[in-house]
Wavefront OBJ file of the C-alpha trace (Angstrom):
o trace
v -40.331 -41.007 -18.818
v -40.108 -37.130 -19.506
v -39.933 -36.874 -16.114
v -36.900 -39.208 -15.226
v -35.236 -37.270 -18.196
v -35.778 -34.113 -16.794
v -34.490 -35.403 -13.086
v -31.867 -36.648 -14.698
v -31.045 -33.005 -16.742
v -31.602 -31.153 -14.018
v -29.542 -33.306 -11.275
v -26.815 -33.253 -14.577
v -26.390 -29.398 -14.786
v -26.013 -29.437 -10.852
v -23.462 -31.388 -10.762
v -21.522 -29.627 -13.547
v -22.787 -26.578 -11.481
v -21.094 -27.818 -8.189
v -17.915 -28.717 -10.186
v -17.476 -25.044 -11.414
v -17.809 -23.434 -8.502
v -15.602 -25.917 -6.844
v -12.876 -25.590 -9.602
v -13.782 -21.569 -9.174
v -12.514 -21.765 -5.403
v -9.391 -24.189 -6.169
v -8.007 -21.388 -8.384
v -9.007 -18.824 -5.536
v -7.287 -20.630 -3.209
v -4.010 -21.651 -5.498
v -4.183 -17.269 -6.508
v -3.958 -16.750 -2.918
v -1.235 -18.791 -1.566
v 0.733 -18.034 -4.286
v 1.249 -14.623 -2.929
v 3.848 -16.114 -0.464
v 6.114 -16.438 -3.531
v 5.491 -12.358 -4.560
v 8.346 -9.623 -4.069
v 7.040 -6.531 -2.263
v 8.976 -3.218 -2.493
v 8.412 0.264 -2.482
v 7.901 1.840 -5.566
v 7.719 5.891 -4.836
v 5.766 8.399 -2.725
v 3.707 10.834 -4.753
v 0.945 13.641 -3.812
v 3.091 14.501 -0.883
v 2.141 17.283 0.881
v 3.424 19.041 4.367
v 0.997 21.575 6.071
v -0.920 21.894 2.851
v 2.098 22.645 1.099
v 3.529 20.222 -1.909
v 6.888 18.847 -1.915
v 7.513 19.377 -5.820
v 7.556 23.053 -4.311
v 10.770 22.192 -2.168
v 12.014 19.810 -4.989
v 11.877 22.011 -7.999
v 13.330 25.428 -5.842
v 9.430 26.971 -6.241
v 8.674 27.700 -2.249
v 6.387 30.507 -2.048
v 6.567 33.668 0.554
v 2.952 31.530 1.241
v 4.559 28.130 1.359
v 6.800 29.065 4.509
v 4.091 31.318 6.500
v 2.236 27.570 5.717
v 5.203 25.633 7.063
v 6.002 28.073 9.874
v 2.345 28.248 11.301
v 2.181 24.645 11.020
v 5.568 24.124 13.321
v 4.351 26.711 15.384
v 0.901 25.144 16.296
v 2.757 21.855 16.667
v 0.017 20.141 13.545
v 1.774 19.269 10.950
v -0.453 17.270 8.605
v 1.065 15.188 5.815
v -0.755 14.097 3.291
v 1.190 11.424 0.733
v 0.385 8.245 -1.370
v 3.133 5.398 -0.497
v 2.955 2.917 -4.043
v 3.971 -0.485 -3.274
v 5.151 -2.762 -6.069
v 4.141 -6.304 -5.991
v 6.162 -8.529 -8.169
v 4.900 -11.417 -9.163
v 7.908 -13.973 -10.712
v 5.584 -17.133 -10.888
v 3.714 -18.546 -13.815
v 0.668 -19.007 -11.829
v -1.678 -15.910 -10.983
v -1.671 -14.437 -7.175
v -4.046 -12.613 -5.375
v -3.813 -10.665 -1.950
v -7.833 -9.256 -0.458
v -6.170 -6.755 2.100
v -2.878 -5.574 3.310
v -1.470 -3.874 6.700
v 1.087 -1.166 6.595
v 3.154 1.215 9.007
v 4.894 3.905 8.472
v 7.590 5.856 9.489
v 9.391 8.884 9.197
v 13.225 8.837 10.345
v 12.833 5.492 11.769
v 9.705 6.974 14.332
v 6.506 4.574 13.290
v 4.092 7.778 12.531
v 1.267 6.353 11.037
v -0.604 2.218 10.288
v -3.342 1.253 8.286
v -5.193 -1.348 5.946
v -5.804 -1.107 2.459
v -8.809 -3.107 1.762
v -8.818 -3.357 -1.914
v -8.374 -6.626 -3.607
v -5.778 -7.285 -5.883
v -4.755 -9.289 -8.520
v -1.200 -9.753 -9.965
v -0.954 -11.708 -13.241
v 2.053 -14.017 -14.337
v 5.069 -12.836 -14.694
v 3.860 -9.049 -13.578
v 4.341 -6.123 -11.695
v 1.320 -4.789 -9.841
v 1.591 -0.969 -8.024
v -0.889 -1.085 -5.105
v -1.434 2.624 -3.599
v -1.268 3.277 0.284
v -3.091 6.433 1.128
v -1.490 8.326 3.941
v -3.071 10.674 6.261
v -1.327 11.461 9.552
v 0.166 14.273 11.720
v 3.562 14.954 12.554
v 2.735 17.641 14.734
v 5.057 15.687 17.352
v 7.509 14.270 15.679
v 9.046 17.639 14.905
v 8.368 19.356 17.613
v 11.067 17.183 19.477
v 13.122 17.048 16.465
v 13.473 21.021 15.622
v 12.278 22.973 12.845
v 15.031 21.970 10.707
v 13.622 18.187 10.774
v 10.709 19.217 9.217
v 12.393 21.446 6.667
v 14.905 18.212 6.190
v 12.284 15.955 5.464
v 9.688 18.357 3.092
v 13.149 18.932 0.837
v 14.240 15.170 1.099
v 11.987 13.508 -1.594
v 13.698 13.289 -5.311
v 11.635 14.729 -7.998
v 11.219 11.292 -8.690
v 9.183 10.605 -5.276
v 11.934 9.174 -3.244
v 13.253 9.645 -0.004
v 14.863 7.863 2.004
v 13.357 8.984 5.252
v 10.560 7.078 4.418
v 9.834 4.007 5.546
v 7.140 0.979 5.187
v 6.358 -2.004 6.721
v 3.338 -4.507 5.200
v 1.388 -7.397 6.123
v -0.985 -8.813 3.247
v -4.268 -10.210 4.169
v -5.376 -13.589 2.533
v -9.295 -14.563 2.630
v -9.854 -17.936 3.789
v -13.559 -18.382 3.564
v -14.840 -15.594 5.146
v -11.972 -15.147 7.248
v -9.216 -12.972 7.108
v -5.693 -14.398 7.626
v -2.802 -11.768 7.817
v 0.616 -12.918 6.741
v 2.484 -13.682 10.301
v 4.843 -10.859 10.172
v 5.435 -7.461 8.718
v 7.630 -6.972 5.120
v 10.294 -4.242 6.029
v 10.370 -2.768 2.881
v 13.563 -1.606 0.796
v 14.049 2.126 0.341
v 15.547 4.098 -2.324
v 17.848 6.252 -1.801
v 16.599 9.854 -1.995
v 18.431 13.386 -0.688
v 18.689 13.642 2.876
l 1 2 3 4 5 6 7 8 9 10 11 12 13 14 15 16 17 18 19 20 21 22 23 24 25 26 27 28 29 30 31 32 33 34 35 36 37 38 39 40 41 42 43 44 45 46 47 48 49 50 51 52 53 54 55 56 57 58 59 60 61 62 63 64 65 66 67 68 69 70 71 72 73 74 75 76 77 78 79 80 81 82 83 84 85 86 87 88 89 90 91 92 93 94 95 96 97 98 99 100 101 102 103 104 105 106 107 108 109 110 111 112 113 114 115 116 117 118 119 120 121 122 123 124 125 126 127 128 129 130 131 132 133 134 135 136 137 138 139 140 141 142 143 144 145 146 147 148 149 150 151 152 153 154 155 156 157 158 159 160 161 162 163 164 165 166 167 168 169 170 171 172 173 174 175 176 177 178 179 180 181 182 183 184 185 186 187 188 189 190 191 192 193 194 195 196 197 198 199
């Protein structure tokens, strides 16, 4: 008889077992599709930096005699590095909790795609919430403007706000929802809205 009890326990808390982790993946699933209903936008740029050289430098009139040799060498040698982290707001204007696994982006610089990438961090936007997801941003634009001039590049380091805007900046995402162990990308690319900064 203990032993039918026990069965009986033990085929009991597997059930209630199975039942959690199948109400655990119905709210996985409902956080992820709700992400179709989110509002993506671009929030700012910050940590920008042009040849080693920061922005807030340009922004704030503080350009060193070092700065420019910086700049100059850079434009020169035709490697301009750029260094900057793109935050993207994700709204969420639902009652119901969303969640996005991964997201594609692509950037570009005066309307020339310069740069594309994943993020690979989960995220999770509550209710009624506002969730900043940070895109860092490694690329050269050695290339770019060496076809454009020297005064592109000087245009674009003195174009961000001291706010982190510019408006030669431009983004383009894709979030990522996990299906099982498969990734499924959204089926196209979120132009997103830009501020307008100097420039």
């Amino acid at each position: 008889m203990k032993k039918i009890t026990l069965a009986l326990a033990v085929a009991g808390s597997m059930m209630l077992s199975s039942c959690d982790i199948v109400n655990e993946l119905a709210g996985q699933v409902q956080s992820v599709a709700n992400l179709a209903n989110c509002e993506f936008s671009m929030k700012n740029v910050s940590n920008v930096s042009v040849a080693g050289v920061n922005v807030k430098n340009l922004t704030q009139g503080k350009l060193t005699a070092s700065d420019v040799v910086k700049l100059a060498a850079a434009y020169t040698s035709k490697q301009v590095p750029l260094a900057m982290d793109v935050n993207v707001n994700v709204k969420n204007p639902t009652k119901q909790q969303a969640a996005m696994t991964a997201m594609d982006w692509i950037l570009a610089i005066d309307g020339s795609d310069v740069a594309n990438g994943v993020s690979n961090k989960k995220f999770t936007v509550k209710p009624s919430t506002t969730t900043t997801v940070p895109l860092g941003v490694n690329t050269d634009l050695g290339n770019l403007f060496s076809s454009k001039g020297v005064e592109s590049l000087k245009n674009f380091a003195s174009s961000f706000t001291t706010e982190g805007v510019s408006s030669k900046v431009g983004l383009r995402v894709r979030p990522q929802l996990s299906v099982g162990s498969t990734q499924v990308p959204f089926p196209n690319y979120i132009k997103l809205e830009k501020k307008t900064g100097k420039g």
